[in-house]
C-alpha positions as CSV (number, residue, x, y, z in Angstrom):
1,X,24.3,-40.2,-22.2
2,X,22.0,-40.6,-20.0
3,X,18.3,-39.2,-19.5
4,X,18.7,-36.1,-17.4
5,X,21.9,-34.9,-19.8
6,X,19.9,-36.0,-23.1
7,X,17.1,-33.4,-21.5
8,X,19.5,-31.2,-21.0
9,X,21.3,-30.9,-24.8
10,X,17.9,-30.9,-26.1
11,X,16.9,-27.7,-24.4
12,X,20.4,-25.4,-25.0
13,X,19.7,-26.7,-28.3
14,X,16.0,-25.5,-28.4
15,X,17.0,-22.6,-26.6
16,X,20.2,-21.7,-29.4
17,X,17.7,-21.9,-32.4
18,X,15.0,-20.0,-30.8
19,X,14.1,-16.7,-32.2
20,X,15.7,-14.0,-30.5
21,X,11.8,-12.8,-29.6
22,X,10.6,-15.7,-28.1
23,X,13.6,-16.2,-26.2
24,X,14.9,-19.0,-23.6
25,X,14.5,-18.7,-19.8
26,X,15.4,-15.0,-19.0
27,X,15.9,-14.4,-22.3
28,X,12.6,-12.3,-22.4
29,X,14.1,-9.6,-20.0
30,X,16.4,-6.9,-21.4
31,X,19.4,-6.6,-20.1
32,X,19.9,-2.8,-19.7
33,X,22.8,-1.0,-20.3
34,X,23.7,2.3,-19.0
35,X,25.9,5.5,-19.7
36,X,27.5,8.0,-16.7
37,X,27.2,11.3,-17.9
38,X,27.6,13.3,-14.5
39,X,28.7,12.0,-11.1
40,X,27.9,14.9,-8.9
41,X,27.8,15.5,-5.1
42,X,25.4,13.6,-2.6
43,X,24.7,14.4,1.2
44,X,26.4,11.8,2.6
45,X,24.1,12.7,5.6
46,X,21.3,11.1,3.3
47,X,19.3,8.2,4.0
48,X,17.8,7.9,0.8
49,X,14.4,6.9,0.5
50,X,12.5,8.6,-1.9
51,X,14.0,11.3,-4.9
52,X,12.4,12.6,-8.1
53,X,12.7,16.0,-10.4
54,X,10.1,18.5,-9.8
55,X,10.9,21.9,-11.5
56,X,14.6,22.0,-12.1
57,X,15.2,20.5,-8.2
58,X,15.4,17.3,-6.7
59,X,12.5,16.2,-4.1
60,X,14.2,13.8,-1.2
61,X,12.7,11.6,1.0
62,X,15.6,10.5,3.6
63,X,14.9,7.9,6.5
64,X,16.0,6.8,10.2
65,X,14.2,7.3,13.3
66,X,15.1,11.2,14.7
67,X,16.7,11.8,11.2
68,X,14.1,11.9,8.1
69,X,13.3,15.0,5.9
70,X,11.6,15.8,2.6
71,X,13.8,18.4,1.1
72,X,13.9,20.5,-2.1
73,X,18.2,20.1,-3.0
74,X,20.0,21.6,-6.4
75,X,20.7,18.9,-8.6
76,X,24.3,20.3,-9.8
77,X,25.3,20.9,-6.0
78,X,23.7,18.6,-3.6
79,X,23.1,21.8,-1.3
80,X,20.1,21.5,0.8
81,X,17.7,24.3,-0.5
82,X,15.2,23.9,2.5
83,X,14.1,20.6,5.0
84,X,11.1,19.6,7.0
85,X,11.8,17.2,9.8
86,X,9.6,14.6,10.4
87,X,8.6,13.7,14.0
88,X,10.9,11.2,16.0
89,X,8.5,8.7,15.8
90,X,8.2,8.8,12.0
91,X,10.5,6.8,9.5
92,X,10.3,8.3,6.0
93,X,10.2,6.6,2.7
94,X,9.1,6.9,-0.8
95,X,7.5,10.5,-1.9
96,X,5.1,11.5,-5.0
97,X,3.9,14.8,-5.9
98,X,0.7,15.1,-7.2
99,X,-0.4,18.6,-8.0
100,X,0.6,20.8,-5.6
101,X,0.9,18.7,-2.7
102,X,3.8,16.1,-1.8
103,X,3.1,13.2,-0.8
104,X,5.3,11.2,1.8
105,X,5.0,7.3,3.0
106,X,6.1,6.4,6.4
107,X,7.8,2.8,7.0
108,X,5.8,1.2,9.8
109,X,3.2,4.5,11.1
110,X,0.2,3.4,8.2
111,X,0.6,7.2,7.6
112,X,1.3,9.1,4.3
113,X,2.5,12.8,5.4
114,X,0.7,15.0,2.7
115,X,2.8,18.9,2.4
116,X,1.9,22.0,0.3
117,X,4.3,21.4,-2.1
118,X,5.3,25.8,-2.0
119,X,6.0,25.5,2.0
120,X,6.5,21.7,3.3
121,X,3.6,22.5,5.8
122,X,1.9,19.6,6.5
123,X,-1.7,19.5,5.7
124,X,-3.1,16.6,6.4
125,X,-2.2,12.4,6.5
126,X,-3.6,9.2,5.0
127,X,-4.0,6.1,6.4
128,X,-3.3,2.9,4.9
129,X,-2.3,-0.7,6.2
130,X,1.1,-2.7,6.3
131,X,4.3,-0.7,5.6
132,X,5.5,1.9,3.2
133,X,8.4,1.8,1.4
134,X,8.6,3.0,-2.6
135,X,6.0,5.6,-4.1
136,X,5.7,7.6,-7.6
137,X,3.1,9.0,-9.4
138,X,2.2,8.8,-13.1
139,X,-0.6,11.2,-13.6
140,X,-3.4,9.3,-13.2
141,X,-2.2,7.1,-10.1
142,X,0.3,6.6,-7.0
143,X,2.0,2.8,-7.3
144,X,3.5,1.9,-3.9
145,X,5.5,-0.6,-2.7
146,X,5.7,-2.5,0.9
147,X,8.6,-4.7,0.5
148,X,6.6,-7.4,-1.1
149,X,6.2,-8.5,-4.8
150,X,3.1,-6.5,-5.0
151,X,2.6,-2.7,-7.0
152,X,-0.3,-1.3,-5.3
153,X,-2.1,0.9,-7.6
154,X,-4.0,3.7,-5.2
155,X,-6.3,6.8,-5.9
156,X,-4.4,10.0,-5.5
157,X,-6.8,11.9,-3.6
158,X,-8.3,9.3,-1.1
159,X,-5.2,6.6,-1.4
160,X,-7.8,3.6,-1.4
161,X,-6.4,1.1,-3.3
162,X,-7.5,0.3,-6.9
163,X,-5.7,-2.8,-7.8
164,X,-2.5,-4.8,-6.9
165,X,-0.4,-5.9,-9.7
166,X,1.9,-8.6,-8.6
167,X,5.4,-8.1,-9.5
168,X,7.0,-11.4,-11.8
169,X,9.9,-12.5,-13.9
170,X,9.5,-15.6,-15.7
171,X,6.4,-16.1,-14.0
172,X,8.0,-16.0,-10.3
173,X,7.0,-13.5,-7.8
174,X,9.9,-10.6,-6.6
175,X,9.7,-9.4,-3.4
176,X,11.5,-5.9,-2.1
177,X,10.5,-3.8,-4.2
178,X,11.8,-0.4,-3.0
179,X,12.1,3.2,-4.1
180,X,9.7,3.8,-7.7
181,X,10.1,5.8,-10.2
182,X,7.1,6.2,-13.0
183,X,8.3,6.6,-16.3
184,X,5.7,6.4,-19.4
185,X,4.1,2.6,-19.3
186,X,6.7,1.1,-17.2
187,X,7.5,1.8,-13.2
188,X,11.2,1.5,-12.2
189,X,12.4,-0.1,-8.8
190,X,15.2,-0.4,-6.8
191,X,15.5,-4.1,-5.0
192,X,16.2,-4.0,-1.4
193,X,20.0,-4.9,-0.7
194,X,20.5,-5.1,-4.5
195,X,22.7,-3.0,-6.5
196,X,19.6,-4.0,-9.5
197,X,17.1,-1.6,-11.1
198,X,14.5,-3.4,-12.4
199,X,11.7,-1.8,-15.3
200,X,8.2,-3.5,-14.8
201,X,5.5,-3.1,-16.6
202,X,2.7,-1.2,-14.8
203,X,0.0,-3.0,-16.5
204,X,0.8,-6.4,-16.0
205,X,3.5,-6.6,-13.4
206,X,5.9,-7.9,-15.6
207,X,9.7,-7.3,-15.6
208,X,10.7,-6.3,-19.2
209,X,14.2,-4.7,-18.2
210,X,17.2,-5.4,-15.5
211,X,19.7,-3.2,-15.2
212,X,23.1,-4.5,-12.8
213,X,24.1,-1.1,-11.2
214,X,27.0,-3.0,-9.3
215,X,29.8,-0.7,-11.3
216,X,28.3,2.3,-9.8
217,X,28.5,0.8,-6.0
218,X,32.0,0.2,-6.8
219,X,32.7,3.9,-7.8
220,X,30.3,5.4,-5.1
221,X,33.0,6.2,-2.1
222,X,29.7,4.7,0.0
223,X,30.6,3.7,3.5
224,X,31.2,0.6,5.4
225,X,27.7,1.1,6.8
226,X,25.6,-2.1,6.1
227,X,22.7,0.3,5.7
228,X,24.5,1.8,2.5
229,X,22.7,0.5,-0.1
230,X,21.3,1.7,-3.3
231,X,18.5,3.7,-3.3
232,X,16.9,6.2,-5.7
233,X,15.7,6.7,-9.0
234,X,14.6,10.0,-10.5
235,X,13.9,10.3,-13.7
236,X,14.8,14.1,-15.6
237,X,11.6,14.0,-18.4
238,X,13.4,16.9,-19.8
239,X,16.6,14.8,-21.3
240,X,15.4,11.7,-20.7
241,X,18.3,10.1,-18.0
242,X,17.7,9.2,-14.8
243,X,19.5,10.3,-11.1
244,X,20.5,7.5,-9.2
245,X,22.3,6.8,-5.4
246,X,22.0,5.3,-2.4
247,X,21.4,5.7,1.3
248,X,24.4,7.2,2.7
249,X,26.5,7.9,-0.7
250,X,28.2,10.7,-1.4
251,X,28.2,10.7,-5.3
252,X,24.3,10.8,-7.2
253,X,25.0,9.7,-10.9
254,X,23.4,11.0,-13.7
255,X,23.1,7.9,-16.4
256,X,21.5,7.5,-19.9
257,X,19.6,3.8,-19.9
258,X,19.2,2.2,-23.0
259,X,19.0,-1.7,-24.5
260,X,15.4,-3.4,-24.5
């Protein structure tokens, strides 16, 4: 046997005694399972950028030049309850609301489109650099995303940046990081072109939690369109499963996470 393969025995065999805390490699990260408990209807008109729960109703960001929205749609229906269009020249993405205004990021502007939450009326904008792509909020602060590895904690009220936590697992760097979802200590993220949710810890920027949503592509009815990825994560604090989908798809499931 020769040096490399005698390496090689001697770490499976490390890594098969190891306690099941300390782990091996990836062994750290949970792999999370999931449950469907409703797959329910989607605009298939929808872009998806950006979606979360606020009072009973899903808040949706949707995307494309000459095509984005926020909109307020029924959860059990996918009906469109009301829409504000955004300008042709404005690209939206993730969305957060913070009190009773609703924030919404813009891909390559450097604005955030701030609405009354009551009447979508825009009130004013903030300015920040690079792109915007995922946003949530946890109560205290807005984490965004840019399509790098990098959460960017930022001040709800004047969205200066307080710290930027870079994104690893096992020590390496993960880059497109999409749509967020904040959910107690950890913020979840969709990977751009992925079918993977990831859970990262807000705190330290570590991934503690992958979840392979690859079934749910399969079962989607999404279209041809390359664009049709997965996209969107909101969380229902109320029963405790998330609302997932994607850009395009005509099915949102409703899925209990658990493992890890």
């Amino acid at each position: 046997m020769n040096t490399r393969n005698r390496f090689r025995c001697a770490l499976l065999t490390a890594c098969a005694l190891a306690l099941p805390v300390a782990g091996c490699g990836e062994a750290g990260i949970a792999q999370l399972d999931f449950e469907v408990r409703r797959t329910l209807p989607h605009d298939p008109g929808a872009y998806t950028q950006g979606l979360l729960i606020h009072e009973g109703t899903f808040l949706e960001s949707t995307g494309q030049y000459g095509t984005s929205t926020l909109r307020q749609v029924d959860i059990a229906t996918g009906r469109v309850l009301r829409s504000h269009a955004l300008s042709d020249e404005h690209f939206g993405e993730g969305i957060a609301v913070v009190g009773d205004r609703v924030i919404q990021l813009t891909w390559k502007a450097g604005l955030a489109l701030v609405y009354d939450l009551e009447t979508f009326a825009v009130q004013h904008t903030l300015e920040y650099e690079g792109e915007g792509w995922g946003l949530c909020h946890d109560g205290a602060s807005l984490f965004m995303t840019d399509g790098s590895g990098i959460l960017f904690r930022r001040d709800p009220v004047t969205f200066a940046v307080l710290e930027e936590i870079r994104v690893t697992r096992d020590g390496f760097s993960v880059r497109d990081l999409n749509e967020l979802e904040c959910v107690g200590e950890h913020v979840y993220a969709n990977v751009y072109m992925t079918n993977e949710i990831l859970r990262i810890d807000k705190s330290t920027g570590e991934i503690t939690g992958e979840l392979d949503a690859l079934s749910l592509a399969l079962t989607s009815n999404r279209p041809s369109d390359v664009g049709a990825v997965f996209n969107g994560i909101a969380h229902d604090g109320a029963t405790g499963t998330f609302y997932v989908t994607g850009k395009l798809w005509p099915q949102m499931f409703e899925i209990a996470i658990s493992g890890g």
